[in-house]
N, C-alpha and C positions, 0 to 999 in steps of 0.2 A: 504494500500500500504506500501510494507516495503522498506526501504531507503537504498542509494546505499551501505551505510556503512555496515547494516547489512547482507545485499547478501554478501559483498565481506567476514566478518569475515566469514562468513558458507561454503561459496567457500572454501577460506584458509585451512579448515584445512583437504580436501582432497589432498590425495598426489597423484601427476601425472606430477612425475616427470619422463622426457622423455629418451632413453637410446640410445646414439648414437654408443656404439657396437652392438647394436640389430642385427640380420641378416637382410638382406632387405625383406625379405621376409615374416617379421613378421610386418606387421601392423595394429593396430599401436605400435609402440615398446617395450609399457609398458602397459599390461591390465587394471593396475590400473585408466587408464584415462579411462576408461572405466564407470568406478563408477560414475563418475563425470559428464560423460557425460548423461546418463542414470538420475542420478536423476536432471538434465535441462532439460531433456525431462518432465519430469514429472510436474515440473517447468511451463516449456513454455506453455503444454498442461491446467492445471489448469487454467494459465494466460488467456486461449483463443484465443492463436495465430492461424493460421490455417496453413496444410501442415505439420503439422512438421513431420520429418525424423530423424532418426539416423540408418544409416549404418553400417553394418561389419567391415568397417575403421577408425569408429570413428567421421565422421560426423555429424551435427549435424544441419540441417537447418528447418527454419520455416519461416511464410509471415505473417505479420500485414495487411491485406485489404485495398485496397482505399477506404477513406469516402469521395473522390468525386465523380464530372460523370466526368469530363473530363480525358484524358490522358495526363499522364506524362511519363517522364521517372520513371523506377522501382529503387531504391538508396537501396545498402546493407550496410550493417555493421558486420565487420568481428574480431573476435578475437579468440584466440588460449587457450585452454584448459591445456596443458603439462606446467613444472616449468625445469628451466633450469638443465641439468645433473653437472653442475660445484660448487652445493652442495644440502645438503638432503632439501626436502620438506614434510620430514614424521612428523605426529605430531606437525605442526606448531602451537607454542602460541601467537599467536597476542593481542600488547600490547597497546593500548591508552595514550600518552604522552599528557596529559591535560595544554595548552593554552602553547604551549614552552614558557623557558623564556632565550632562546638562549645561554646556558651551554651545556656542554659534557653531553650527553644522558644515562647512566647506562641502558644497557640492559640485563645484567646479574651480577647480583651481587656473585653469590655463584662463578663462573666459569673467573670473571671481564672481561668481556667482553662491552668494553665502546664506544661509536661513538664520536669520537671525534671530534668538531669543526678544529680544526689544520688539522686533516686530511679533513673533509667535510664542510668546510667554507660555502658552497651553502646553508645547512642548516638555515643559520641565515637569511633568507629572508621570513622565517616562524614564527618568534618570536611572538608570539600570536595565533597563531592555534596549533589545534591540531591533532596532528601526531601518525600514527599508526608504530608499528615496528614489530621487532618478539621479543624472547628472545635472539637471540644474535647465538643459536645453530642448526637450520638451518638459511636459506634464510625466507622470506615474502610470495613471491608468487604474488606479484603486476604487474609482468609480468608473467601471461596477465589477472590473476583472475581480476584485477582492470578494463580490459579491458571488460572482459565478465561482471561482474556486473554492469559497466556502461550502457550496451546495455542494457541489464535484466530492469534496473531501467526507464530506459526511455521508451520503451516498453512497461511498464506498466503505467506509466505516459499518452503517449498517449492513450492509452486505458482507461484512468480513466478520458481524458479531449477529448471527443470527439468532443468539439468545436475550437480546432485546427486540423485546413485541412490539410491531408496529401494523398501522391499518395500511392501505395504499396509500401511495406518495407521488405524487406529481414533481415534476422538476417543469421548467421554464424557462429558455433562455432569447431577449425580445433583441432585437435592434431599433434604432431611430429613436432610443427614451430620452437624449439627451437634446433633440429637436422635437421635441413634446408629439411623437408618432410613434412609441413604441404599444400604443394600444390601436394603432387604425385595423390592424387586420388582425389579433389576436385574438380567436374562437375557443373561445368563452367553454362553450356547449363539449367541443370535440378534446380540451384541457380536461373539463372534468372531475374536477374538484370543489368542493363545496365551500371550501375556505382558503385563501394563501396569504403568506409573507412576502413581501420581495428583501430580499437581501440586498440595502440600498440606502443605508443610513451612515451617518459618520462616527464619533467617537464612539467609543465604548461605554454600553451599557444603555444608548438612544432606543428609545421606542415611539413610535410617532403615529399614530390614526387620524389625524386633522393635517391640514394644508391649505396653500394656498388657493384660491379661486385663480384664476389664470389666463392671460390673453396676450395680444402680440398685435403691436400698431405698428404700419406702414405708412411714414407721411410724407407724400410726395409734393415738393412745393415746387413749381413749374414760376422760370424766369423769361426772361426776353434778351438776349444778349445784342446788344448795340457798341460799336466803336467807340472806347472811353473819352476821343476827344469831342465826343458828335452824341453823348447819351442825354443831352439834359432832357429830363421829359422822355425820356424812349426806354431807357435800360430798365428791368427788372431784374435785380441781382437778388439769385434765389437763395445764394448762402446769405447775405443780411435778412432775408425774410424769415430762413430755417431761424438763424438767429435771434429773432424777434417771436418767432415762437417758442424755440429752448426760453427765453426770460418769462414767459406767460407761467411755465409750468412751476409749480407748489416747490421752491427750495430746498425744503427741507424733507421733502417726500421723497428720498431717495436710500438705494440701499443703505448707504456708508452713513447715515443720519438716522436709521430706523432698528428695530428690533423689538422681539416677542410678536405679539399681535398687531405692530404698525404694519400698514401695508407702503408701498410704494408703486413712483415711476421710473424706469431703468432709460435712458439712451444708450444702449450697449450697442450702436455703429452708426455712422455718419459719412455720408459721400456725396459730393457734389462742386458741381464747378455754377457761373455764374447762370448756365442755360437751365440746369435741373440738380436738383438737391433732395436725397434721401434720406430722413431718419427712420431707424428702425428704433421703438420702444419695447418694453416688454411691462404689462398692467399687474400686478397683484395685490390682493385682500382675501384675510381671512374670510370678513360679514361679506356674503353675498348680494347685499342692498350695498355698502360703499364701494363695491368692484364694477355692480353696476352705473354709479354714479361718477367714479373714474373714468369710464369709457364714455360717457355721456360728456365730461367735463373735455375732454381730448375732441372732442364734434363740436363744441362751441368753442372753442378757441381757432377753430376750422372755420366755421362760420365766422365770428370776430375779424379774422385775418384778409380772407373772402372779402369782406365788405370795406376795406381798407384798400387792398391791392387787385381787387379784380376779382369775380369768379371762376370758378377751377383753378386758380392762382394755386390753394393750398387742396389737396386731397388727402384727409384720412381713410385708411383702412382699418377696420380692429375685427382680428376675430381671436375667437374662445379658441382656449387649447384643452384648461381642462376644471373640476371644482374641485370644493373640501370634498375629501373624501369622510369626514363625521358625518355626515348627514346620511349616508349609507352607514358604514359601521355600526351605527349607535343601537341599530336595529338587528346587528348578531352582534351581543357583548361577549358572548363567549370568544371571540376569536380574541376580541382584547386580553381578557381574564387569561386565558392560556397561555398567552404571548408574556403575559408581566409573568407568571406563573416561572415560566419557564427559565425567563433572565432570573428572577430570586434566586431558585434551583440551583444554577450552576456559580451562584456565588457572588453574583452581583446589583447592585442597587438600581433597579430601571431611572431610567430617566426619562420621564415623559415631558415630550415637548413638540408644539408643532412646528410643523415642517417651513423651513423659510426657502418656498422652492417647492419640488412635485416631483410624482415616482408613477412609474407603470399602473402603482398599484391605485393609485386618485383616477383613473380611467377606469381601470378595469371595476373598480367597488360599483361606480356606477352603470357598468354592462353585466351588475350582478352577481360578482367574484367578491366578497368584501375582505381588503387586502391589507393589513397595515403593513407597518416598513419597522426591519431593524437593524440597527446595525451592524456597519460591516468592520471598521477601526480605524476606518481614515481618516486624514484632516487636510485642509487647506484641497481642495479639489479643484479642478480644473484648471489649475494652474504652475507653475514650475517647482515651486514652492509644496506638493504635495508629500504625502510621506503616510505610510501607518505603521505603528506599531506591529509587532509579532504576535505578543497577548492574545488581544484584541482578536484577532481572525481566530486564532484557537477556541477563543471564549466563545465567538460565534458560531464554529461549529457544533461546538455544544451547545449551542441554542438549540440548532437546529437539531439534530437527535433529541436533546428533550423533550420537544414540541411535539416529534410523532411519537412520542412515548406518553404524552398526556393525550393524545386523541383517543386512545388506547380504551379510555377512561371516561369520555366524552359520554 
């Protein structure tokens, strides 16, 4: 049996990192998840799962049998295959920081690229373990590789200790979660499970059943480009326009300003010359009355702007990605209950808190799967700066075993 650690370095250093300009019509967005998923099949079939699938779309599901007679409920586990589009996942070097000894981490020396305590204080609650990073020049990949190696490990674990009872087991492995599409074509019905986790949270010991409400604006602001010496009266210069609508928008509504239950407005990319200028936003709230009042509020400054510089000058687009998934769960508590259950068990303090952000599973609860999220041990995600703990994924896979050992009981 090979251990979570080294599933995950082997994960890592495919790259399937996901592309949220894709067209929608390509999925899933980036073929290279493709690779990855493909050799998990291969994986899971060697392992001796039964069912396993992988679909056109990049799905990728399989069932561990019941080794009892009675019936239980069916309990999944889901995690996502793609690496966030917000930096490269090609060629990842994942790097072993042997037994921290709570210093600034040097992850690249030639390039100094350094993790600094001053900035990552949270680090030092690791001072004696050992922590995997990258080199500093992409991202890690622990969201969600850490995720899928978890299930992979445990998986195999029970199958290697058949003297732990468990009902049927789903496994799940999606693409596109990281461009809020890793539920468009996930079936529900042919999965099969009456309840799942996705393995998709960060530090150790998170447990999360609430989330964001969630959406994604497109604001195209259309200019007139005219000869600077010859524009008086003629030129509409769309980046002063984008400009004057970034200052409409709420200051302090943004991530680096908000937490817990604040929600925000993100500009997470901007392009444009004088003729056309595109912002991309991304909308979040918990209350589903002030998310929809965000999206409302983002149309009238549309209008506002409209009537200043001309119609069609500025176009919004908003659409829905995904909601709180509580508003599902709260209607099977037992998945919660089993879920806390389960972290206590193995020895650690849950941490409940909602999601600042969204999981497969805030889609799929509302196509009737109700799915909370836990964690995997990562921190700092999507960024160069990533890193988890060893613990942490260990602890997780004892989650997971747990968990179909309290279905057991269900």
């Amino acid at each position: 049996m090979t251990t979570v650690i080294e599933k995950f370095l082997k994960y890592v250093k495919f790259d399937t990192q996901s592309d949220e300009e894709a067209s929608l019509t390509t999925f899933p967005s980036t073929k290279k998840q493709l690779v990855l998923a493909k050799a998990l099949k291969e994986e899971i079939e060697a392992m001796g799962l039964k069912n396993v699938s992988l679909d056109d779309n990049g799905y990728l599901m399989a069932e561990l049998p019941s080794n009892i007679d009675k019936k239980v409920p069916v309990v999944g586990f889901i995690a996502h295959m793609d690496t966030s589009p917000d930096m490269s996942g090609k060629e990842v070097k994942p790097q072993i920081v042997k037994n921290y000894n709570g210093q600034d981490i040097v992850l690249n020396k030639e390039k100094n690229i350094v993790l600094k305590t001053e900035d990552f204080p949270e680090i030092k609650q690791y001072i004696g373990e050992d922590i995997i990073t990258s080199d500093g020049t992409t991202l890690l990949g622990a969201d969600d590789k850490a995720g899928v190696a978890e299930i992979m490990t445990a998986m195999e674990y029970l199958i290697q200790h058949p003297e732990i009872k468990h009902g049927t087991i789903k496994i799940g492995f999606t693409p596109d979660e990281e461009v809020g599409r890793g539920a468009d074509f996930f079936d529900v019905e042919k999965f099969g499970a009456d309840a799942a986790y996705t393995m998709d949270g960060g530090r150790v010991g998170e447990f999360e059943y609430e989330n964001f409400n969630a959406a994604g604006a497109k604001v195209t602001i259309h200019g007139r480009n005219v000869h600077p010496g010859y524009a008086l009266g003629k030129m509409k210069n769309s980046i002063a326009i984008a400009n004057d609508f970034i200052g409409r928008m709420p200051v302090n509504e943004v991530p680096e300003r908000t937490s817990g239950y604040e929600g925000f407005y993100h500009l997470n990319n901007m392009q444009g010359d004088v003729e056309q200028t595109v912002l991309h936003y991304i909308i979040r709230d918990f209350d589903r009355e002030r998310f929809e009042k965000r999206k409302e509020f983002m149309k009238y400054i549309e209008n506002e702007l409209n009537q200043m510089y001309g119609e069609g000058t500025v176009v919004v687009e908003v659409k829905d990605q995904y909601y709180n998934m509580k508003e599902k769960i709260d209607k099977a508590k037992y998945v919660v209950d089993l879920g806390y259950e389960a972290i206590k068990s193995v020895g650690l303090e849950p941490v409940v808190r909602p999601i600042r952000g969204g999981t497969d599973g805030a889609r799929l609860s509302f196509l009737g799967l109700p799915t909370p999220n836990i964690f995997t041990g990562g921190e700092n995600f999507h960024g160069r700066y990533e890193y988890i703990p060893i613990k942490p994924m260990e602890k997780a896979v004892e989650v997971i075993v747990k968990i179909a050992q309290l279905y057991v009981n269900k």
